[in-house]
PyMOL Python script that loads the backbone (N, CA, C, O; Angstrom):
from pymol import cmd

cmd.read_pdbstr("""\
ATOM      1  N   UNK A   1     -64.199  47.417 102.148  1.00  0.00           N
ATOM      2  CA  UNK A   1     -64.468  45.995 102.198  1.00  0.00           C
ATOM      3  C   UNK A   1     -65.070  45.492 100.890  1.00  0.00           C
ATOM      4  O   UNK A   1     -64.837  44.376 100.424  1.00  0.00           O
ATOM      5  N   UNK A   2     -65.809  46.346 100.376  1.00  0.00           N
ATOM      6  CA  UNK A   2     -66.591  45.473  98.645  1.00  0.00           C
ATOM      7  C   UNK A   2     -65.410  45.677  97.759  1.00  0.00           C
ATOM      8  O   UNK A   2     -65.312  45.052  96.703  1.00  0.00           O
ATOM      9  N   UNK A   3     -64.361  46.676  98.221  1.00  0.00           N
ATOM     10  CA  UNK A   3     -63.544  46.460  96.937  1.00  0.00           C
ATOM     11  C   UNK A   3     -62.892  45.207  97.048  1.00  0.00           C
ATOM     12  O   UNK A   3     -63.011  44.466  96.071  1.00  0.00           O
ATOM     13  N   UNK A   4     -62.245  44.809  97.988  1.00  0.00           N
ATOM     14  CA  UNK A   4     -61.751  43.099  98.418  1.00  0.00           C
ATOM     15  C   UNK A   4     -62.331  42.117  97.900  1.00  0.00           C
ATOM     16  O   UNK A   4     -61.764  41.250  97.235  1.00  0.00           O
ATOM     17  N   UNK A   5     -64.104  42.188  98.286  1.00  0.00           N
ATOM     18  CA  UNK A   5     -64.993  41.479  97.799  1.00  0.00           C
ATOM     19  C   UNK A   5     -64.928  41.557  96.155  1.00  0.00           C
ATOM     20  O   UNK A   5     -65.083  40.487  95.565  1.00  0.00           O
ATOM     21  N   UNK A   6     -64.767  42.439  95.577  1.00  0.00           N
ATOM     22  CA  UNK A   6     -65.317  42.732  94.373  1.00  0.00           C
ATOM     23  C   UNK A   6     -64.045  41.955  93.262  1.00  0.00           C
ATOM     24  O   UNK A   6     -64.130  41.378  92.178  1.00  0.00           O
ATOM     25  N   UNK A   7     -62.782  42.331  94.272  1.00  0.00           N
ATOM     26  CA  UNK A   7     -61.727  41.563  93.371  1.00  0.00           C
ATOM     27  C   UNK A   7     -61.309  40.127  93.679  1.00  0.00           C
ATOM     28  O   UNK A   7     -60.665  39.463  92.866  1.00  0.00           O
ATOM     29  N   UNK A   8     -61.673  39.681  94.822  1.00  0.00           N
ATOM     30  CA  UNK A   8     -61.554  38.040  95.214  1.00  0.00           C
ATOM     31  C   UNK A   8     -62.570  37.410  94.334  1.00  0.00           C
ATOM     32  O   UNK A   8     -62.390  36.271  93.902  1.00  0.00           O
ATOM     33  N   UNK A   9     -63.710  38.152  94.029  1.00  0.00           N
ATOM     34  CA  UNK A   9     -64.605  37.772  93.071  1.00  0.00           C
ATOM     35  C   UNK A   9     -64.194  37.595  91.864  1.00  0.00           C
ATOM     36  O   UNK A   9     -64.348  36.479  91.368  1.00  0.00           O
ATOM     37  N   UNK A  10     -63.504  38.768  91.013  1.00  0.00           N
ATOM     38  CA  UNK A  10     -62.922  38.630  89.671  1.00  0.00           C
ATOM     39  C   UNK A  10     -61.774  37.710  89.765  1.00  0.00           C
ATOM     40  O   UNK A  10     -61.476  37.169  88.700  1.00  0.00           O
ATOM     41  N   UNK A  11     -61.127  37.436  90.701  1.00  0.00           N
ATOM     42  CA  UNK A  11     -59.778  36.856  90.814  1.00  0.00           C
ATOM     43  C   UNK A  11     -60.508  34.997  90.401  1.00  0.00           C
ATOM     44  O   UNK A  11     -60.028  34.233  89.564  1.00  0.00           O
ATOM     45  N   UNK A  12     -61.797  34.707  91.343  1.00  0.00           N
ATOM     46  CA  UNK A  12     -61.687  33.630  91.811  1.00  0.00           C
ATOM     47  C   UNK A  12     -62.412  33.539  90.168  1.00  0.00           C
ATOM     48  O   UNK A  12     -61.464  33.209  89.455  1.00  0.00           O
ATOM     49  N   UNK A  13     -63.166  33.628  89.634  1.00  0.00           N
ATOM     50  CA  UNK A  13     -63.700  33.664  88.017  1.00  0.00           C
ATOM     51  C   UNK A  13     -62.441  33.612  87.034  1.00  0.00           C
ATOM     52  O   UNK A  13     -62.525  32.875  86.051  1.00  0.00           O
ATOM     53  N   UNK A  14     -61.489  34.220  87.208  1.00  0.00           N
ATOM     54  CA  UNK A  14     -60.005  33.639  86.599  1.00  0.00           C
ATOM     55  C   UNK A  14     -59.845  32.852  86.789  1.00  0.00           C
ATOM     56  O   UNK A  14     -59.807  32.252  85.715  1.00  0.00           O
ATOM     57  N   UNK A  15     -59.635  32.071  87.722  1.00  0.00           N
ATOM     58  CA  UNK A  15     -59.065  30.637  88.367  1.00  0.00           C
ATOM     59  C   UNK A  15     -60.182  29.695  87.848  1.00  0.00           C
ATOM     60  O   UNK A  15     -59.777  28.549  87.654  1.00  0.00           O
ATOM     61  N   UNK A  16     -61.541  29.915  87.569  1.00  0.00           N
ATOM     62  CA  UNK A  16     -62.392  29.113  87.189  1.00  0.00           C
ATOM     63  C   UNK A  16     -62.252  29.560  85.890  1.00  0.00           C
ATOM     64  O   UNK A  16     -62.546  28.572  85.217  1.00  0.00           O
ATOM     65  N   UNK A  17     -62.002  30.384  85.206  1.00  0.00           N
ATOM     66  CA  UNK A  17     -62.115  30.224  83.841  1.00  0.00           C
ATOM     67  C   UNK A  17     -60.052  29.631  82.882  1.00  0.00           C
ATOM     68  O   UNK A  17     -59.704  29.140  81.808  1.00  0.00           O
ATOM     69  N   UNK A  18     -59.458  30.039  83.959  1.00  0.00           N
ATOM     70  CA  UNK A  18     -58.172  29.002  83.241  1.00  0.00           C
ATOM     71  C   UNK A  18     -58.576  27.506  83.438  1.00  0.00           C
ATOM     72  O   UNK A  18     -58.166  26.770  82.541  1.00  0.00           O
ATOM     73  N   UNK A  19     -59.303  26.906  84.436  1.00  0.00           N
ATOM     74  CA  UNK A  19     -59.601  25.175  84.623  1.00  0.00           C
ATOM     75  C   UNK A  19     -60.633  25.116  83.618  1.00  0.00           C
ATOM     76  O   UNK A  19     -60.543  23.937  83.275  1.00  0.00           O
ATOM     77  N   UNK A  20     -61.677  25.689  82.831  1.00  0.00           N
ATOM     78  CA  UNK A  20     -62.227  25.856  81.672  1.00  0.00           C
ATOM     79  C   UNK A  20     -61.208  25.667  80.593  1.00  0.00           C
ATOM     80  O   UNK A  20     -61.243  24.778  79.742  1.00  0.00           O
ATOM     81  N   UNK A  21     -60.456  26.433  80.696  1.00  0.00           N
ATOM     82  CA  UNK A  21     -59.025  26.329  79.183  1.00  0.00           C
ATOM     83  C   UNK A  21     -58.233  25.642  79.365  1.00  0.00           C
ATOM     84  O   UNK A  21     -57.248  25.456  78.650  1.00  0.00           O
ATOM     85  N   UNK A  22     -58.526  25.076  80.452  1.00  0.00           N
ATOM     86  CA  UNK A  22     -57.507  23.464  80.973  1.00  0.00           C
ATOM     87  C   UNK A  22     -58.206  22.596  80.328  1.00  0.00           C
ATOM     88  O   UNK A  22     -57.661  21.762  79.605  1.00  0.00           O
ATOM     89  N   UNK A  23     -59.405  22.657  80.478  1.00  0.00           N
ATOM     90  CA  UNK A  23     -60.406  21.210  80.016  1.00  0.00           C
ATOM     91  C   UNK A  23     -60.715  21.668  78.616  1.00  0.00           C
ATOM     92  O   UNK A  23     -61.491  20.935  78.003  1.00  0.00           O
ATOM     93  N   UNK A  24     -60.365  22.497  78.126  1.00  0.00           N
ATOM     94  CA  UNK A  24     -60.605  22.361  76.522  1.00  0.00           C
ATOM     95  C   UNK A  24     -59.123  22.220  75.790  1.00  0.00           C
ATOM     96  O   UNK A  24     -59.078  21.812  74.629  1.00  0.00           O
ATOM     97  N   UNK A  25     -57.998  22.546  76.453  1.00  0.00           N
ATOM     98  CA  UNK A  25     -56.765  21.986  76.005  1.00  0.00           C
ATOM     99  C   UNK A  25     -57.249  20.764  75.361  1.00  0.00           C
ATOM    100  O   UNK A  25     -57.484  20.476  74.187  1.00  0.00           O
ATOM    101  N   UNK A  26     -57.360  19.896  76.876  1.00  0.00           N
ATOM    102  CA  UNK A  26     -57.752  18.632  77.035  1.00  0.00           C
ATOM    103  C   UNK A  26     -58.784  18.010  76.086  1.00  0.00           C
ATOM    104  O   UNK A  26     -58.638  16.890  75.598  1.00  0.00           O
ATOM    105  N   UNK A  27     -59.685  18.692  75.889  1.00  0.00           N
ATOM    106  CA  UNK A  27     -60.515  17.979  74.894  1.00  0.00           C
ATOM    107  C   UNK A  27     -60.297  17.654  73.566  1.00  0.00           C
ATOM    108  O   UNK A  27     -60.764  16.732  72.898  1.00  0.00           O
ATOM    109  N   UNK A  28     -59.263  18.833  73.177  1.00  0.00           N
ATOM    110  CA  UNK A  28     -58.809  19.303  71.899  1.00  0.00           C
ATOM    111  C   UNK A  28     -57.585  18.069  71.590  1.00  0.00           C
ATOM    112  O   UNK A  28     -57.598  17.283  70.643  1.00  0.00           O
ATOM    113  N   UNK A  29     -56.714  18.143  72.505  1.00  0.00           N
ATOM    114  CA  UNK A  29     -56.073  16.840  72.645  1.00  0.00           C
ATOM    115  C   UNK A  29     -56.559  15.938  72.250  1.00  0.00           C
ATOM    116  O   UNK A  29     -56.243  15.565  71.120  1.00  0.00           O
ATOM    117  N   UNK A  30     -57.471  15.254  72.961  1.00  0.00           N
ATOM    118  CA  UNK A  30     -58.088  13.683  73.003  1.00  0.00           C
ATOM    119  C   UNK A  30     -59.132  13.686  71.736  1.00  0.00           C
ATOM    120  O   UNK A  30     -60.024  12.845  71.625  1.00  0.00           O
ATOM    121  N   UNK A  31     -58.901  14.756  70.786  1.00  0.00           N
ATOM    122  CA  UNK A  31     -60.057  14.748  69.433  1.00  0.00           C
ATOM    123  C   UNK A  31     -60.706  14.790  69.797  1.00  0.00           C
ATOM    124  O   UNK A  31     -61.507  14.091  69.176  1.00  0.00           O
ATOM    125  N   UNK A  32     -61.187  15.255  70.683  1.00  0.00           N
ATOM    126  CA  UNK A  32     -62.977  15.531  71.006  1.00  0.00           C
ATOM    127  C   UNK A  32     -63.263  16.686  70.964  1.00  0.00           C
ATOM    128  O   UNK A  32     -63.800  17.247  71.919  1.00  0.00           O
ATOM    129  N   UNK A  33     -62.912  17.401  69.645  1.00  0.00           N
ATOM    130  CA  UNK A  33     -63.319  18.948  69.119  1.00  0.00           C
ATOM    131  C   UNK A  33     -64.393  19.523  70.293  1.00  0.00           C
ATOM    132  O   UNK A  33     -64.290  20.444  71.104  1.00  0.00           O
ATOM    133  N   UNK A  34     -65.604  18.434  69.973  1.00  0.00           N
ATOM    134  CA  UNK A  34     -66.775  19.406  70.543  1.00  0.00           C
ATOM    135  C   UNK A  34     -66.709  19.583  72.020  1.00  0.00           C
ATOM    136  O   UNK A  34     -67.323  20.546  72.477  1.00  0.00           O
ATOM    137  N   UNK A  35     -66.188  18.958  72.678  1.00  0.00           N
ATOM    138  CA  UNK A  35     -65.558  19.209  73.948  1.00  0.00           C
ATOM    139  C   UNK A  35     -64.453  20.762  74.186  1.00  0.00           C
ATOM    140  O   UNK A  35     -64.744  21.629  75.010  1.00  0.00           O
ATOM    141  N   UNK A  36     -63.679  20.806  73.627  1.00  0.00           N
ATOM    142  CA  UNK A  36     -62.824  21.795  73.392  1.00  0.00           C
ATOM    143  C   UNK A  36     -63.188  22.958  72.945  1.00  0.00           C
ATOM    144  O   UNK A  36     -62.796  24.018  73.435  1.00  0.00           O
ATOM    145  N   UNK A  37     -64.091  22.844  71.824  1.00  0.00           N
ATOM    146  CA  UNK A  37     -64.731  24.372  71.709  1.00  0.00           C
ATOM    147  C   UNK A  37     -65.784  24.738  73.000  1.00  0.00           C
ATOM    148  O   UNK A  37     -65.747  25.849  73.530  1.00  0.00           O
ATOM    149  N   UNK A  38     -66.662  23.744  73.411  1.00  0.00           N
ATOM    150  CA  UNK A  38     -67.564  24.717  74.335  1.00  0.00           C
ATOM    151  C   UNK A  38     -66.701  24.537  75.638  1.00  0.00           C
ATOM    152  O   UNK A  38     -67.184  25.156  76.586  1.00  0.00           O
ATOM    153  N   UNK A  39     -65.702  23.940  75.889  1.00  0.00           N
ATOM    154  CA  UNK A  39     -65.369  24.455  77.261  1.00  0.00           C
ATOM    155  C   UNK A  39     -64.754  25.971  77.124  1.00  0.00           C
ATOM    156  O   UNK A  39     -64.762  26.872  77.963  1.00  0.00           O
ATOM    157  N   UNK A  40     -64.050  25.956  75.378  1.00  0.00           N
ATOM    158  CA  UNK A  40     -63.342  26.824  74.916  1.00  0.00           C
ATOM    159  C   UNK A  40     -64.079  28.737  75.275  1.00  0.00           C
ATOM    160  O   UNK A  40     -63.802  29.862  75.692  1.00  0.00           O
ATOM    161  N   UNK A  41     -65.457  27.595  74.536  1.00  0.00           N
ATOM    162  CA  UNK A  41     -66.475  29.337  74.796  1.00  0.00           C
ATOM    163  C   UNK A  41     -66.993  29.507  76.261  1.00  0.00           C
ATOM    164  O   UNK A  41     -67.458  30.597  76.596  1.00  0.00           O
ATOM    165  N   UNK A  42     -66.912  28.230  77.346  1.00  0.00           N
ATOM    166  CA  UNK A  42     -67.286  28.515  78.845  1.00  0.00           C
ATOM    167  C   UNK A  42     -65.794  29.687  79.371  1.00  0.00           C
ATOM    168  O   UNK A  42     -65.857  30.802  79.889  1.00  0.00           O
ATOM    169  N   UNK A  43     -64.653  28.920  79.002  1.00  0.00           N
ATOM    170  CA  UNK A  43     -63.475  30.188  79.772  1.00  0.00           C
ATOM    171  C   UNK A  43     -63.637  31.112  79.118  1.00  0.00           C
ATOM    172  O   UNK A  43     -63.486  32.045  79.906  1.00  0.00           O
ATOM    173  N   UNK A  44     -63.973  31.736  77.630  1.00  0.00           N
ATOM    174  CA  UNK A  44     -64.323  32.876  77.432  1.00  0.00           C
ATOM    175  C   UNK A  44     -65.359  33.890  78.165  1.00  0.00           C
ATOM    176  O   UNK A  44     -65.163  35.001  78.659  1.00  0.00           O
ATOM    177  N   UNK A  45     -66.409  33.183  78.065  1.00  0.00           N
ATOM    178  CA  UNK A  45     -67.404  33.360  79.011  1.00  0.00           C
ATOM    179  C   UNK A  45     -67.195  34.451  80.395  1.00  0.00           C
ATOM    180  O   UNK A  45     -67.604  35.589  80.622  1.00  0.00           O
ATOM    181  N   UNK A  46     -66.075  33.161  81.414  1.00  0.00           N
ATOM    182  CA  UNK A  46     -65.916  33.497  82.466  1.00  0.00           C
ATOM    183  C   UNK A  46     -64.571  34.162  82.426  1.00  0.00           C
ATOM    184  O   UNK A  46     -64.372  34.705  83.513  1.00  0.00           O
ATOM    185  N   UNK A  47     -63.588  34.327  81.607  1.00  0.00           N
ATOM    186  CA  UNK A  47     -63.004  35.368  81.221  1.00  0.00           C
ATOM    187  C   UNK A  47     -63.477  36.703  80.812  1.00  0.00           C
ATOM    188  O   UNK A  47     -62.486  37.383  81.079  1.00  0.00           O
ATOM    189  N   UNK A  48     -64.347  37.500  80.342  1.00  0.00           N
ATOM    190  CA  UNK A  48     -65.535  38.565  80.296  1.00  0.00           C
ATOM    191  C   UNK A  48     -66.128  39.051  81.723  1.00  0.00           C
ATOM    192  O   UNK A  48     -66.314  40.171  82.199  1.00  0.00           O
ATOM    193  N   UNK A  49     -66.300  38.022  82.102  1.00  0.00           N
ATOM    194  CA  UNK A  49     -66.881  38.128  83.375  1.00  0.00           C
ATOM    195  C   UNK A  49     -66.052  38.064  84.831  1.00  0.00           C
ATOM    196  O   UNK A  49     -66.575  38.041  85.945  1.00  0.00           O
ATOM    197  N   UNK A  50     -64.972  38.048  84.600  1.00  0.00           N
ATOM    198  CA  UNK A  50     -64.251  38.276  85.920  1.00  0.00           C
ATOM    199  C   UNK A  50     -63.485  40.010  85.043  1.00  0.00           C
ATOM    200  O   UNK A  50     -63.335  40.978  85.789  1.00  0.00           O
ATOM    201  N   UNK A  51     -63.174  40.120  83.820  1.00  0.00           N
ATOM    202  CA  UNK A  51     -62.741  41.172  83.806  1.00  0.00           C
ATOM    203  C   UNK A  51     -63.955  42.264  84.117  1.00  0.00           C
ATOM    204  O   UNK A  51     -63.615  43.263  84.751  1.00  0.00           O
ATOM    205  N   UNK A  52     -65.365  42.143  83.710  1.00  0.00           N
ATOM    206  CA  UNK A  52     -66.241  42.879  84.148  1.00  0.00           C
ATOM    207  C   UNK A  52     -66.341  43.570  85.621  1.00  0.00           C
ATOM    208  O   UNK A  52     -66.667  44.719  85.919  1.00  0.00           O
ATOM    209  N   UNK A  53     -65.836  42.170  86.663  1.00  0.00           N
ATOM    210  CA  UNK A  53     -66.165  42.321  87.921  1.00  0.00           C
ATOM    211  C   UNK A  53     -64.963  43.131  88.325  1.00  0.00           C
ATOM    212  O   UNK A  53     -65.143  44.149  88.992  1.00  0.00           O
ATOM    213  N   UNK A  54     -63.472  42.673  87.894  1.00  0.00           N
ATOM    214  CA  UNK A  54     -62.817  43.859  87.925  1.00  0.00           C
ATOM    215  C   UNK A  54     -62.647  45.155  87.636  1.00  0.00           C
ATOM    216  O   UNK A  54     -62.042  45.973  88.328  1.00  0.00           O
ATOM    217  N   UNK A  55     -63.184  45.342  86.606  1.00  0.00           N
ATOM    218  CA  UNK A  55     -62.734  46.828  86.229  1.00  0.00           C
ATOM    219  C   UNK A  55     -64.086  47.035  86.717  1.00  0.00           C
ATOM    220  O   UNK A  55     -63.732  47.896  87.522  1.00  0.00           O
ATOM    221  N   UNK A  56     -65.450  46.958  86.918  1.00  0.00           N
ATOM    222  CA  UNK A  56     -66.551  47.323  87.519  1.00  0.00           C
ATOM    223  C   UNK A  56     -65.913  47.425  89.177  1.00  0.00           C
ATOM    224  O   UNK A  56     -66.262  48.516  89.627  1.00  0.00           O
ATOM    225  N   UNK A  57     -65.178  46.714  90.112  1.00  0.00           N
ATOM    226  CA  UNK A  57     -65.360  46.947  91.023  1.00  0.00           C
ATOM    227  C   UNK A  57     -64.094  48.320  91.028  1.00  0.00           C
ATOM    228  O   UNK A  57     -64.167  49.330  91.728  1.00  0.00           O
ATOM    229  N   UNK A  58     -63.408  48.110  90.418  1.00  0.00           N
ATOM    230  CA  UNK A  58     -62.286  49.467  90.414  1.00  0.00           C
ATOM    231  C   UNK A  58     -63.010  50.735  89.946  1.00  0.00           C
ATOM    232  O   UNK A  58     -62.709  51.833  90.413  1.00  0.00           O
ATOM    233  N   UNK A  59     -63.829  50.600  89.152  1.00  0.00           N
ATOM    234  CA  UNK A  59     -64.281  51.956  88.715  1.00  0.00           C
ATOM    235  C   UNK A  59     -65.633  52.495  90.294  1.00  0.00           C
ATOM    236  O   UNK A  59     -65.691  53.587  90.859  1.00  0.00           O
ATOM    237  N   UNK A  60     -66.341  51.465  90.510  1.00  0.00           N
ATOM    238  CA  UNK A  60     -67.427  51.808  91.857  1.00  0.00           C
ATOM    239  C   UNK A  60     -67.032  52.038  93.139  1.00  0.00           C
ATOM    240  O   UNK A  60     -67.735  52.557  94.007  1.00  0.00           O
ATOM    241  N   UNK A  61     -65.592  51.547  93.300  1.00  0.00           N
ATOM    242  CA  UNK A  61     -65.106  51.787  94.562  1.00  0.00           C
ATOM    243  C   UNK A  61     -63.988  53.085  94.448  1.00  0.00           C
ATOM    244  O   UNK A  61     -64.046  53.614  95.557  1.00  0.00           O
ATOM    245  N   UNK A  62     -63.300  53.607  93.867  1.00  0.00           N
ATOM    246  CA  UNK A  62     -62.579  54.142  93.893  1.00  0.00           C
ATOM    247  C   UNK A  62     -63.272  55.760  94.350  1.00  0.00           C
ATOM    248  O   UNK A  62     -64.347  56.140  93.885  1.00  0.00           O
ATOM    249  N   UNK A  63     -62.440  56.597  95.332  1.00  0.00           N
ATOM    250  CA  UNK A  63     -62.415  57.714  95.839  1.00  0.00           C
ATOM    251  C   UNK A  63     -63.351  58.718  94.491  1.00  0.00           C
ATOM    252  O   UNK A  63     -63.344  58.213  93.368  1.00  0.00           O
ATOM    253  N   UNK A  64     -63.810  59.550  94.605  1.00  0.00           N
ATOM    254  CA  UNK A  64     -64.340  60.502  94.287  1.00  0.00           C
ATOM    255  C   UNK A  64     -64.102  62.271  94.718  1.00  0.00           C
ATOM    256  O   UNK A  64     -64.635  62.876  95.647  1.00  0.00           O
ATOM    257  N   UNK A  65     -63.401  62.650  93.982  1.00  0.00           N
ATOM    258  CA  UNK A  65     -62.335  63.980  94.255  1.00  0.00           C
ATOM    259  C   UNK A  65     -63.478  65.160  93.679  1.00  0.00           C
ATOM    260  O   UNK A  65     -63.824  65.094  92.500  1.00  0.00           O
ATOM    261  N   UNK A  66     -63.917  66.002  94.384  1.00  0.00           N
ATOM    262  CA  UNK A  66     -64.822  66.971  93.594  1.00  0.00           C
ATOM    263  C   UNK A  66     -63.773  68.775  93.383  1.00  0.00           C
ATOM    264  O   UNK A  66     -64.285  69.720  92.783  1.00  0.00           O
TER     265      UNK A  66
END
""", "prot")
cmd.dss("prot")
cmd.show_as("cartoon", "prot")
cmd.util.cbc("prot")
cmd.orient("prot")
């Protein structure tokens, strides 16, 4: 069950960090640089951080073979 948890988690931090690189498209568009870079560095952000939660939950959940 936490591995489910662990990747609906990283999944849903993707989905929030592409609407981050949606809104800095957007900013970048409409010349509003400074808009565009920090939404730019928020989807980075949460891009880091959903891959964290993924490969962290794949590496903590996975079977253990001795």
């Amino acid at each position: 069950m936490s591995r489910i948890f662990g990747f609906v988690v990283g999944l849903v931090w993707l989905v929030f960090a592409a609407g981050a690189f949606r809104n800095s498209m957007a900013g970048w568009g409409a010349q509003a640089s400074d808009l565009g870079f920090w939404w730019g560095v928020i989807g980075v952000l949460l891009t880091i951080a959903a891959v964290a939660a993924l490969f962290g939950t794949w590496i903590h959940t996975r079977q253990q073979h001795d």
